[in-house]
mmJSON file of the N, C-alpha and C atoms, coordinates in Angstrom:
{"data_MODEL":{"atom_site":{
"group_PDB":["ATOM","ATOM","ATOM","ATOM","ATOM","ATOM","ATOM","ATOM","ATOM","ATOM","ATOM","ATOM","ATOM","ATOM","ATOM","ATOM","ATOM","ATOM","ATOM","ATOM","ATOM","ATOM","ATOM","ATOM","ATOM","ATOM","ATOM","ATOM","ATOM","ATOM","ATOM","ATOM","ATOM","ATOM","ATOM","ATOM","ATOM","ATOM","ATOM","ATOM","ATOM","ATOM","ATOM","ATOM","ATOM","ATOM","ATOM","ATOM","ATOM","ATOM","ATOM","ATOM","ATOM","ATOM","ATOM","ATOM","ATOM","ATOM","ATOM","ATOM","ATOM","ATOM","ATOM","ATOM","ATOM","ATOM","ATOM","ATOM","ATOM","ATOM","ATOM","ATOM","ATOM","ATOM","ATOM","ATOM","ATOM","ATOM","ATOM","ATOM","ATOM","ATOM","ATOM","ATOM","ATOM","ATOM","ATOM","ATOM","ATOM","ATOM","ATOM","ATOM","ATOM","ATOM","ATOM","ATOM","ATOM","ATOM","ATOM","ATOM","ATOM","ATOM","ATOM","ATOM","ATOM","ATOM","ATOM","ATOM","ATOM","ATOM","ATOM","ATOM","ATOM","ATOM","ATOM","ATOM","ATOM","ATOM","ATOM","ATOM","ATOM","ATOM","ATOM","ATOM","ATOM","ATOM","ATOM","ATOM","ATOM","ATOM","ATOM","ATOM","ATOM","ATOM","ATOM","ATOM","ATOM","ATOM","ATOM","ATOM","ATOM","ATOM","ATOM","ATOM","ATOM","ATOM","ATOM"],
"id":[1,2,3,4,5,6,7,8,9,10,11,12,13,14,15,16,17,18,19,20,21,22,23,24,25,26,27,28,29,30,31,32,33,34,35,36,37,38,39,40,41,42,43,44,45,46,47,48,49,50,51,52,53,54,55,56,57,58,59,60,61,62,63,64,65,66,67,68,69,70,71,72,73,74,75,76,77,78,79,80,81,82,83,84,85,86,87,88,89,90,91,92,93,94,95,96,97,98,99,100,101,102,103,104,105,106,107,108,109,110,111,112,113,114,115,116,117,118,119,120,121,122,123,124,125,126,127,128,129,130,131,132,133,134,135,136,137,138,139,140,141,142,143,144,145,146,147],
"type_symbol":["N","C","C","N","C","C","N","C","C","N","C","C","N","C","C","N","C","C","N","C","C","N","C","C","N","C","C","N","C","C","N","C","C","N","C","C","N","C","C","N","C","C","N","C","C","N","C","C","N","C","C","N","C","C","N","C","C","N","C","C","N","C","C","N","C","C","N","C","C","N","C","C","N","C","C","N","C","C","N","C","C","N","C","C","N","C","C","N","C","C","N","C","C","N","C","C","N","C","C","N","C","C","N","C","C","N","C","C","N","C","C","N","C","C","N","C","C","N","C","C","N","C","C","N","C","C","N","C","C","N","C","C","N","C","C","N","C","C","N","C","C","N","C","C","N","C","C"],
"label_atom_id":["N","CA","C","N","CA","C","N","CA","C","N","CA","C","N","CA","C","N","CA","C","N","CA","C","N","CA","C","N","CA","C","N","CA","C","N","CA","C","N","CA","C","N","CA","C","N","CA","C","N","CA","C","N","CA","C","N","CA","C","N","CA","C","N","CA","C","N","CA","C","N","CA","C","N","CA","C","N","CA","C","N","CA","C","N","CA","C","N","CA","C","N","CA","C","N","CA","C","N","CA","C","N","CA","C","N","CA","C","N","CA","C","N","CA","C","N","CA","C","N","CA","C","N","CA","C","N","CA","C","N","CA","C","N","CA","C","N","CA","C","N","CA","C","N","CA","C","N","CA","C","N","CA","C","N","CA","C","N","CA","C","N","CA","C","N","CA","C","N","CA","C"],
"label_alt_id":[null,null,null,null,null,null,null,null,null,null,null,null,null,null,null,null,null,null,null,null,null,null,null,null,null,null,null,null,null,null,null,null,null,null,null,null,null,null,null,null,null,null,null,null,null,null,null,null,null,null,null,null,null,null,null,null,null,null,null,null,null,null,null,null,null,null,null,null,null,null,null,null,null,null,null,null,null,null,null,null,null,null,null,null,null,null,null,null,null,null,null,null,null,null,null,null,null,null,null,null,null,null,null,null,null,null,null,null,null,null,null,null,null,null,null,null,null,null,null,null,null,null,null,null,null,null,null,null,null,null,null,null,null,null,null,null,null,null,null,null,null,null,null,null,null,null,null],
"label_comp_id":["UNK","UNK","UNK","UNK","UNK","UNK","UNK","UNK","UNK","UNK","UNK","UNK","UNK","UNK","UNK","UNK","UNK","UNK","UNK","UNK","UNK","UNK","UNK","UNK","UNK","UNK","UNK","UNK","UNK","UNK","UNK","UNK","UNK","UNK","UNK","UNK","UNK","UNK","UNK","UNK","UNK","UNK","UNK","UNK","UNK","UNK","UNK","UNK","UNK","UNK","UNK","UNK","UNK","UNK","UNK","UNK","UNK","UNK","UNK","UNK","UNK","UNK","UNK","UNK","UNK","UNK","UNK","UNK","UNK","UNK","UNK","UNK","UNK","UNK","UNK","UNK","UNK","UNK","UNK","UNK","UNK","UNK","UNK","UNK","UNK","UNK","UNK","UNK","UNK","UNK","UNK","UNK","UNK","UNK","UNK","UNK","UNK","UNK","UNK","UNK","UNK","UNK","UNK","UNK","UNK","UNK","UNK","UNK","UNK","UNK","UNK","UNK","UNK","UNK","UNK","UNK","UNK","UNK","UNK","UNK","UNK","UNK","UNK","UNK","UNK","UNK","UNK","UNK","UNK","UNK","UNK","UNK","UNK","UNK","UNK","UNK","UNK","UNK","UNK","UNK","UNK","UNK","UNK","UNK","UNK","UNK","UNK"],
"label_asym_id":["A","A","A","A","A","A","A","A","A","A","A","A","A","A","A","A","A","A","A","A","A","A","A","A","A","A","A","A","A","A","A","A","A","A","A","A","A","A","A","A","A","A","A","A","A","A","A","A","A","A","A","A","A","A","A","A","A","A","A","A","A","A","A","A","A","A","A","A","A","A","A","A","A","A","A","A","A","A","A","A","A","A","A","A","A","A","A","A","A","A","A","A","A","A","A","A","A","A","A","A","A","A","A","A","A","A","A","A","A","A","A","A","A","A","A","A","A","A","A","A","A","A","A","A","A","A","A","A","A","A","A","A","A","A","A","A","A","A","A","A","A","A","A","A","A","A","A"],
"label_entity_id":["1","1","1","1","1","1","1","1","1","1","1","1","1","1","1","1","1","1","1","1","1","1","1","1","1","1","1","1","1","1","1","1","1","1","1","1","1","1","1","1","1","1","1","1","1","1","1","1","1","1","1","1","1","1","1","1","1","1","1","1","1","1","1","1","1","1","1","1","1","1","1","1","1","1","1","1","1","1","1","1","1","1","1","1","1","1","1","1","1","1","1","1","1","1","1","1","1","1","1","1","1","1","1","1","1","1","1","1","1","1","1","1","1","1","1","1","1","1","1","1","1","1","1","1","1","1","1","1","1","1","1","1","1","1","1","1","1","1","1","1","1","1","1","1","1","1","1"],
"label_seq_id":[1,1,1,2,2,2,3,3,3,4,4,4,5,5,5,6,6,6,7,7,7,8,8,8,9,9,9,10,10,10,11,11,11,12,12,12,13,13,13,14,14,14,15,15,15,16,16,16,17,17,17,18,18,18,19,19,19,20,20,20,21,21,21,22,22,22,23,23,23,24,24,24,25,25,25,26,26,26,27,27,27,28,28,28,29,29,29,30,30,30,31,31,31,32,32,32,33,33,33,34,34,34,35,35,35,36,36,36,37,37,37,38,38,38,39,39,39,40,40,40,41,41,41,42,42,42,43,43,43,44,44,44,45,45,45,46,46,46,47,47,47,48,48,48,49,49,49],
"pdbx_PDB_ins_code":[null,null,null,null,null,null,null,null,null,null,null,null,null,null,null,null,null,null,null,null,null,null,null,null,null,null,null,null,null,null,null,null,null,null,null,null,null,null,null,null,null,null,null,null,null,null,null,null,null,null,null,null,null,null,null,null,null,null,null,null,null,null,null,null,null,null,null,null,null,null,null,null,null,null,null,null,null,null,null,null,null,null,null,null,null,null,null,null,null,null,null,null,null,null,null,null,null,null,null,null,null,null,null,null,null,null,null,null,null,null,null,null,null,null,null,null,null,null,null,null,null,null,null,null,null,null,null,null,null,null,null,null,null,null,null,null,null,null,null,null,null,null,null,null,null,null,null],
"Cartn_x":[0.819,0.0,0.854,2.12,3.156,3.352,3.619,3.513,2.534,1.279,0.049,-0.305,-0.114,-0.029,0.777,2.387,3.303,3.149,2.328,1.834,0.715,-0.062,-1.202,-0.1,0.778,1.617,1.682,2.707,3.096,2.397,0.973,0.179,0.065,-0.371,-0.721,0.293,1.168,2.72,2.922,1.97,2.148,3.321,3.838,4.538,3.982,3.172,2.773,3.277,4.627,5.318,5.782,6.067,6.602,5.47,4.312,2.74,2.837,2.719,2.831,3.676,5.05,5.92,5.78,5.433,4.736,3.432,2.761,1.435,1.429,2.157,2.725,3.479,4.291,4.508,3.9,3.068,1.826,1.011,0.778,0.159,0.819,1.905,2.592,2.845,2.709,3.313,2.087,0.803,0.581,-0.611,-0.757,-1.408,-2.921,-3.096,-4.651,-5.137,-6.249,-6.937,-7.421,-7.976,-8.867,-8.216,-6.967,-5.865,-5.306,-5.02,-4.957,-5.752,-6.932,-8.133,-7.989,-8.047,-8.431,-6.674,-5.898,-4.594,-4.605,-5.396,-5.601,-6.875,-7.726,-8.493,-7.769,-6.718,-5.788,-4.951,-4.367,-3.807,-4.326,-5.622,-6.226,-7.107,-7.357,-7.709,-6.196,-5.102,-4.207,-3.983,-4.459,-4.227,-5.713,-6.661,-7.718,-7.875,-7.904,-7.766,-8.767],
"Cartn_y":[-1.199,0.0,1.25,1.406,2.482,2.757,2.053,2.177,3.06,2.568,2.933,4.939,4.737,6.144,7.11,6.569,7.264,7.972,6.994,7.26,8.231,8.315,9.09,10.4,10.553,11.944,12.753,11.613,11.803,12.049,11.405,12.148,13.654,14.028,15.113,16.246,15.822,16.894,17.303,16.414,16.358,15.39,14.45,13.26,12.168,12.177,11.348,10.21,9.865,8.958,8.56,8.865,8.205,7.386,8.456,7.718,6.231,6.226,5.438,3.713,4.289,3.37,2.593,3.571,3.303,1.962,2.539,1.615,0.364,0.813,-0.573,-1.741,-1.284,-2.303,-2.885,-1.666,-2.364,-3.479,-3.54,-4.456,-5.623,-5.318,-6.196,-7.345,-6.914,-7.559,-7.948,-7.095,-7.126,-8.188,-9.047,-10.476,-9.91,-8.865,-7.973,-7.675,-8.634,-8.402,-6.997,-6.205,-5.298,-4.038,-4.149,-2.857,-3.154,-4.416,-4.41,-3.583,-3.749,-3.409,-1.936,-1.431,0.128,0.387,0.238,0.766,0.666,-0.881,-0.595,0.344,0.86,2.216,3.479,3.582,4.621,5.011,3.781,3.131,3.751,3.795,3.593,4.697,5.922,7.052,8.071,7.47,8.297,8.084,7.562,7.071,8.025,8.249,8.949,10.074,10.724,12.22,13.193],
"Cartn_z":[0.0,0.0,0.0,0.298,0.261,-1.141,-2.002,-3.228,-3.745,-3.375,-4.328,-3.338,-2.006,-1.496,-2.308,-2.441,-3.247,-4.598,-5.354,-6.579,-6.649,-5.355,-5.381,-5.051,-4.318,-4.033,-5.181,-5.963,-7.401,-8.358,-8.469,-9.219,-8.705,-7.96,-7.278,-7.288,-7.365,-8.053,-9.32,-9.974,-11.336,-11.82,-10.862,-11.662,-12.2,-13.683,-13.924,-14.202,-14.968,-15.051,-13.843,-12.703,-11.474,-10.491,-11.202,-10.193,-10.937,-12.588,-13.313,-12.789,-12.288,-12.206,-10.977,-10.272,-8.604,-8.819,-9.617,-9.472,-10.3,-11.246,-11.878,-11.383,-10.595,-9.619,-8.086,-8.168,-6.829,-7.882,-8.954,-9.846,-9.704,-10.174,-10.454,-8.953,-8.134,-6.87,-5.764,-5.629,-4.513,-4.659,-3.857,-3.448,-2.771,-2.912,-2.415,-3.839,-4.121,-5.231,-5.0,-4.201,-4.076,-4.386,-3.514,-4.342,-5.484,-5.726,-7.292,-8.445,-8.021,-8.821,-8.857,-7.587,-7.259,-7.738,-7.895,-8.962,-9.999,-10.826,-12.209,-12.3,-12.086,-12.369,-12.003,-11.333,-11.297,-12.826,-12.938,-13.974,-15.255,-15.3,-16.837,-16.688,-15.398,-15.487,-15.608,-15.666,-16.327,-17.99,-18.339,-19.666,-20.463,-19.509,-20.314,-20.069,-21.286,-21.336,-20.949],
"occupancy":[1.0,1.0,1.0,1.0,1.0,1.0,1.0,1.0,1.0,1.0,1.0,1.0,1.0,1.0,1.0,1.0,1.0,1.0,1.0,1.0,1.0,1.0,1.0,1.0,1.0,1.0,1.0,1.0,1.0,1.0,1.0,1.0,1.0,1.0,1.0,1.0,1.0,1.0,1.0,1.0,1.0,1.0,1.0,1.0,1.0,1.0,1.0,1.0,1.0,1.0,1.0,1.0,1.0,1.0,1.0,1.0,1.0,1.0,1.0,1.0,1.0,1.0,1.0,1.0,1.0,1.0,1.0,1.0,1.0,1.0,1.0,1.0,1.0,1.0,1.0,1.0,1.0,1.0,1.0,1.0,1.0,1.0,1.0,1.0,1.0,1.0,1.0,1.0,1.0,1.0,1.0,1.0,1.0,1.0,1.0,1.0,1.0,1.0,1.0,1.0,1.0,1.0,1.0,1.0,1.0,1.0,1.0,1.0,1.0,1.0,1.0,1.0,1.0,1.0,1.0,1.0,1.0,1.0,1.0,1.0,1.0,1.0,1.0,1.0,1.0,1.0,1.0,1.0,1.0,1.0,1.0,1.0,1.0,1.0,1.0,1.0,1.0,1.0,1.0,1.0,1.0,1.0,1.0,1.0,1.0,1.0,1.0],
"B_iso_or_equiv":[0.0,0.0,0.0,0.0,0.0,0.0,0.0,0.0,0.0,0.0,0.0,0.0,0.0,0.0,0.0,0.0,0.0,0.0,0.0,0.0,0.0,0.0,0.0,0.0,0.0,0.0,0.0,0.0,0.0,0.0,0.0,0.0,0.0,0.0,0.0,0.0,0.0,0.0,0.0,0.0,0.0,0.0,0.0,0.0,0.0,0.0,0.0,0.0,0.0,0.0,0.0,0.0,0.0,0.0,0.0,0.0,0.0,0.0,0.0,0.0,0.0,0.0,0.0,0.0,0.0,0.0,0.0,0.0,0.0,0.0,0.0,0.0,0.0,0.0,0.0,0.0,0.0,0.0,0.0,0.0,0.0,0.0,0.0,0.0,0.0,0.0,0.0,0.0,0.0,0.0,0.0,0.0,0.0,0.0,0.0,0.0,0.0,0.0,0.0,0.0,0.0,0.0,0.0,0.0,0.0,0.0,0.0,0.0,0.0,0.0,0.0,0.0,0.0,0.0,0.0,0.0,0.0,0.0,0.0,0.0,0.0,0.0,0.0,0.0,0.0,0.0,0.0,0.0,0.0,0.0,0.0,0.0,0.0,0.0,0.0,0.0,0.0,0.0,0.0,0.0,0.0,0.0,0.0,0.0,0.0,0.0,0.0],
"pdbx_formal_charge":[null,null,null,null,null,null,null,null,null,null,null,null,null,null,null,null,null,null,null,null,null,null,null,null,null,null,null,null,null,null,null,null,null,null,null,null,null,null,null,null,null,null,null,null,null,null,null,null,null,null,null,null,null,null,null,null,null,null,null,null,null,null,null,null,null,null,null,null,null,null,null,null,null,null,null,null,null,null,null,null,null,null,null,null,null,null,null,null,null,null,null,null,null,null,null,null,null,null,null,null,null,null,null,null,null,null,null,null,null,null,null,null,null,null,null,null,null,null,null,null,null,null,null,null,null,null,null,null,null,null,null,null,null,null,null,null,null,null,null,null,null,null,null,null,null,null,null],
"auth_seq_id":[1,1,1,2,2,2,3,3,3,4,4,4,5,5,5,6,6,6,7,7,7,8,8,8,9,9,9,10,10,10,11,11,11,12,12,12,13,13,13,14,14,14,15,15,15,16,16,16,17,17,17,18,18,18,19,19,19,20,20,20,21,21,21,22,22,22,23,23,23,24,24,24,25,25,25,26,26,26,27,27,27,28,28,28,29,29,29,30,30,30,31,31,31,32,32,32,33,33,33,34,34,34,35,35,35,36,36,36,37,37,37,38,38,38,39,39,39,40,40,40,41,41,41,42,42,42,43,43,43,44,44,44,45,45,45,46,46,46,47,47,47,48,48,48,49,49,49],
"auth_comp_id":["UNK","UNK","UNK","UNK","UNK","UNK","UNK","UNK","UNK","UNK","UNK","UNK","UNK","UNK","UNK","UNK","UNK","UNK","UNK","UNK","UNK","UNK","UNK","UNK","UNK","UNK","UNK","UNK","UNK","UNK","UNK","UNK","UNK","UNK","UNK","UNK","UNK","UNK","UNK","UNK","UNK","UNK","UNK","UNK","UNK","UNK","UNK","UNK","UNK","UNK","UNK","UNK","UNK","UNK","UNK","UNK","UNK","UNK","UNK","UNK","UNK","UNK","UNK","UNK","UNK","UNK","UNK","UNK","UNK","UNK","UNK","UNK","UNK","UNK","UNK","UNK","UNK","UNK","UNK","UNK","UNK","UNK","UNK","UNK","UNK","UNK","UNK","UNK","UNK","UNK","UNK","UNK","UNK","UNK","UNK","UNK","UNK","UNK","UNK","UNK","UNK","UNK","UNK","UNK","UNK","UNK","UNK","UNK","UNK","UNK","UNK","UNK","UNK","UNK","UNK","UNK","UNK","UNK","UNK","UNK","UNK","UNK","UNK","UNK","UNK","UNK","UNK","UNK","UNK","UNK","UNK","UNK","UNK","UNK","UNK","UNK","UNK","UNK","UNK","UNK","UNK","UNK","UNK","UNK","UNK","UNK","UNK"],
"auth_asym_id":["A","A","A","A","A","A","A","A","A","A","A","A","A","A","A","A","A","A","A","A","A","A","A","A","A","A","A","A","A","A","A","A","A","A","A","A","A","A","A","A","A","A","A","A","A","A","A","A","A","A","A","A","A","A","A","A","A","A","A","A","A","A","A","A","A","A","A","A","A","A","A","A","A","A","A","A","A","A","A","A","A","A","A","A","A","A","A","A","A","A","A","A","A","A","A","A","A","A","A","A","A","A","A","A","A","A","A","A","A","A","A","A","A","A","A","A","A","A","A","A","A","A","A","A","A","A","A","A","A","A","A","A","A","A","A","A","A","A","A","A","A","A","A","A","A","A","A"],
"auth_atom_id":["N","CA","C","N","CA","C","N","CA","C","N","CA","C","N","CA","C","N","CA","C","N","CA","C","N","CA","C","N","CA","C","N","CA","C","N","CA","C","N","CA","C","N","CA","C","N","CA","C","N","CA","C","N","CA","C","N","CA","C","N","CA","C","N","CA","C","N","CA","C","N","CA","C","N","CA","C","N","CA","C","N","CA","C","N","CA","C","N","CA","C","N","CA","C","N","CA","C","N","CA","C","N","CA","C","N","CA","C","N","CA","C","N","CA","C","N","CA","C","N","CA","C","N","CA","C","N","CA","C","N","CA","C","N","CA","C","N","CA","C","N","CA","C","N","CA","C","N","CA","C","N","CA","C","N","CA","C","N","CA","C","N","CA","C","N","CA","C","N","CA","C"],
"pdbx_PDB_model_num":[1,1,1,1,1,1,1,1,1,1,1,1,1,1,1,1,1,1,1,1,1,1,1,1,1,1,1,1,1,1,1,1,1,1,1,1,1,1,1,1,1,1,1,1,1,1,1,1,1,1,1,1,1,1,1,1,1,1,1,1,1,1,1,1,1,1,1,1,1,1,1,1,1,1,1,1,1,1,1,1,1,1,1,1,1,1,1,1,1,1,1,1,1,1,1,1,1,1,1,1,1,1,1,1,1,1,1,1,1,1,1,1,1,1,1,1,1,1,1,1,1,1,1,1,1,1,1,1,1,1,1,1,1,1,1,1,1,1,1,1,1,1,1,1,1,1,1]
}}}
């Protein structure tokens, strides 16, 4: 969950690529379907314009 907080920082700074890298690897790793989920809609509301 440090990850996915971090990324919310980083969005919020305007680092989109670092929120990016952040949440991509909370994907990638974390064994909690539920934050999985709620990072890929993070995920794919940065991708839409």
């Amino acid at each position: 969950q440090g990850l996915a907080h971090l990324g919310l920082l980083e969005r919020d700074e305007g680092g989109l690529e670092a929120a990016r890298l952040h949440w991509q690897q909370v994907v990638d790793n974390t064994q909690d379907d539920e934050l999985r989920a709620q990072v890929q809609g993070w995920l794919t509301d940065l991708d839409t314009p």
